[in-house]
N, C-alpha and C positions, 0 to 999 in steps of 0.2 A: 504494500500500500504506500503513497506516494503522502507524508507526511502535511505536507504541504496543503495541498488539494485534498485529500483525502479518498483521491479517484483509485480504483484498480486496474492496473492495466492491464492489455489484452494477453493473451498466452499465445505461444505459438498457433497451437491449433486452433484458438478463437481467428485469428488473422485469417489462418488458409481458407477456415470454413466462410470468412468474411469474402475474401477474394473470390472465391467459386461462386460462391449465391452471384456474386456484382457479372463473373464470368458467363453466367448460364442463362444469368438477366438479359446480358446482351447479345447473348446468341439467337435468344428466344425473339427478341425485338426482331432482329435483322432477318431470323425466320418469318417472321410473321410480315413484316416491310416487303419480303422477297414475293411474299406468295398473294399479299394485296398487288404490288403492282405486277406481278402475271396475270389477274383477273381483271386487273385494269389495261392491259395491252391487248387481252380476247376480249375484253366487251369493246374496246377501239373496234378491235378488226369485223364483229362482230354488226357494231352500228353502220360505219362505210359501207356496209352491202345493200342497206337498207334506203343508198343514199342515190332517187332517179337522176342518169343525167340530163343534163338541158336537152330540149326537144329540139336545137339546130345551135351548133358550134361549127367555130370558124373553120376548128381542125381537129383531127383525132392524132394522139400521141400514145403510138404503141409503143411498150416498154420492153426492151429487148433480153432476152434468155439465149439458150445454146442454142447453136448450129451443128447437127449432125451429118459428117460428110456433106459439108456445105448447104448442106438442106434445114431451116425450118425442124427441131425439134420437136415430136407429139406437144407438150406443153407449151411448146413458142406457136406451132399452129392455132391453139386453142385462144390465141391471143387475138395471132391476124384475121380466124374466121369471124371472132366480135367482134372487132375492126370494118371485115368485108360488110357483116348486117349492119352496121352502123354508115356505110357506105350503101351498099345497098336501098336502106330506106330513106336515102335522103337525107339521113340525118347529119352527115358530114358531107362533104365535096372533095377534101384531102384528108390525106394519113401523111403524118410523122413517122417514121420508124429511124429508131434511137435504137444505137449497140455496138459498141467499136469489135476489132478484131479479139474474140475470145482465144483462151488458153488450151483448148482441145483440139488445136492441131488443123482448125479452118483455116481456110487461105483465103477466106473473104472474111467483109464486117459483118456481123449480126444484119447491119441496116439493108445492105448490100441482096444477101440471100432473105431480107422479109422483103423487100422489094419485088423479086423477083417471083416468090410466091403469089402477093399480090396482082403483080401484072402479067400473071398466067391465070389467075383466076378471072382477069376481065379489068380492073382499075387501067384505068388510063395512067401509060407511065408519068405523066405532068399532073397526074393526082399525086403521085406521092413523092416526097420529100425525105432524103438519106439525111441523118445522122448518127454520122460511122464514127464519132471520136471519144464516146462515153464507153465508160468500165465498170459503172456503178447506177443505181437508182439516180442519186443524187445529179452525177453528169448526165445521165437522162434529159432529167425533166431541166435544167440548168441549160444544156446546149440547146436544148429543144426552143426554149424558149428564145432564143439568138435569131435561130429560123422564124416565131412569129415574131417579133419587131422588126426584123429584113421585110416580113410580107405584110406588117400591118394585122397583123391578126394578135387579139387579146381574151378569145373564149374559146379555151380546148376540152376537149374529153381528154379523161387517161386512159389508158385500155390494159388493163393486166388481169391476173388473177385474185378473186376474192383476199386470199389472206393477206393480199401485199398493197390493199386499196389506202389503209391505212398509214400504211409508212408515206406511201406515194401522194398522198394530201395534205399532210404535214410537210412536206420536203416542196411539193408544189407552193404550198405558201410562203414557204421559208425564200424561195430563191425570186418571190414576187409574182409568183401568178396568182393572181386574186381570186379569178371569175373561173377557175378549173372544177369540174366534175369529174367524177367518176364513171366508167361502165366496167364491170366486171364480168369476170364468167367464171363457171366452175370449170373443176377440171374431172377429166372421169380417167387418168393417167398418173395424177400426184396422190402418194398419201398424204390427205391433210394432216391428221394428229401430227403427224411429222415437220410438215411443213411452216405450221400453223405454232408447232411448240418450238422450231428453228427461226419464226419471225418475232417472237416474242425476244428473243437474244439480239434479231436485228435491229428491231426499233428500239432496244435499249442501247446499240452501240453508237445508232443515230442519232440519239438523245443527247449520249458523252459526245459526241463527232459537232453537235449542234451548238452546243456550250464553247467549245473551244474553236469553235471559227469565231470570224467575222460578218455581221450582215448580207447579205446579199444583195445589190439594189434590181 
């Protein structure tokens, strides 16, 4: 006892058992933090599906995926066939297609071979518009936008997959497209639990990536 004060101090073991409770306190938080915002990144992805695009946009901005042996990927198809209907009904007059040269051994860009899908399917080649220089969502929709103020245009559709509608409208606003919708399509070739539990790690690296930039105008 501490003469003075007349306090007793703590013992070894009082300490450790102090330290562990403070330990397990804060694991338990950071569990519990971790697992609010994964229900908070599926109710994102979740809500964006639910979100109609405008009924006529300047341009559609397909979002580029892999090229197998220079062809259009089952997934990267499912992209440009919502593309084509949104072309189709009138609802666009051009497509975008964004997607530099991938890492699988293509010898074209992404933009390149949806092109050329496209204008085998019937699009008139001066409907669409390459953007072969992105490597990322981000460069996407960021270069894309370069092409609408060269052409005057300020109201796009995005065109991807449901689970990625959500990163892709946050990133859309961040780089200054204001008036962007969404059209999405399922996929009946991905697994989503997969896909869907692999964007929830993407829009959080988006998140840290979005912090440490700078604005975009």
């Amino acid at each position: 006892m501490n003469r003075l004060t007349g306090a007793v101090p703590y013992s070894g073991e009082k300490r450790k058992r102090k330290r562990y409770r403070l330990f397990r306190t804060i694991v338990l938080a950071l569990i519990a933090i971790g697992i609010l915002w994964v229900v908070y990144v599926q109710w994102l992805i979740h809500n964006v599906q639910n979100r109609a695009p405008v009924q006529t946009a300047d341009v559609a901005i397909v979002l580029g995926a892999a090229l197998w042996n220079d062809r259009p990927s089952p997934a990267l198809r499912e992209r440009l066939d919502q593309a084509y209907r949104l072309y189709e009904t009138k609802q666009v007059s051009r497509i975008i297609v964004s997607g530099g040269l991938g890492a699988n051994g293509s010898t074209i860009t992404e933009a390149e071979g949806m092109r050329r899908y496209l204008t085998e399917r019937g699009v008139p080649p001066e409907a669409v518009y390459e953007e072969g220089e992105s490597t990322s969502t981000y460069e996407n929709l960021r270069f894309s936008k370069r092409i609408m103020e060269r052409e005057g245009w300020s109201v796009p559709v995005i065109v991807t997959h449901e689970y990625h509608g959500a990163r892709a409208m946050d990133i859309a606003r961040y780089v200054g497209i204001r008036e962007a919708s969404v059209s999405l399509t399922k996929s009946n070739v991905m697994w989503m639990p997969w896909h869907k539990a692999r964007e929830t790690l993407a829009y959080t690296k988006w998140i840290a990536d979005k912090w440490l930039m700078r604005p975009v105008d």
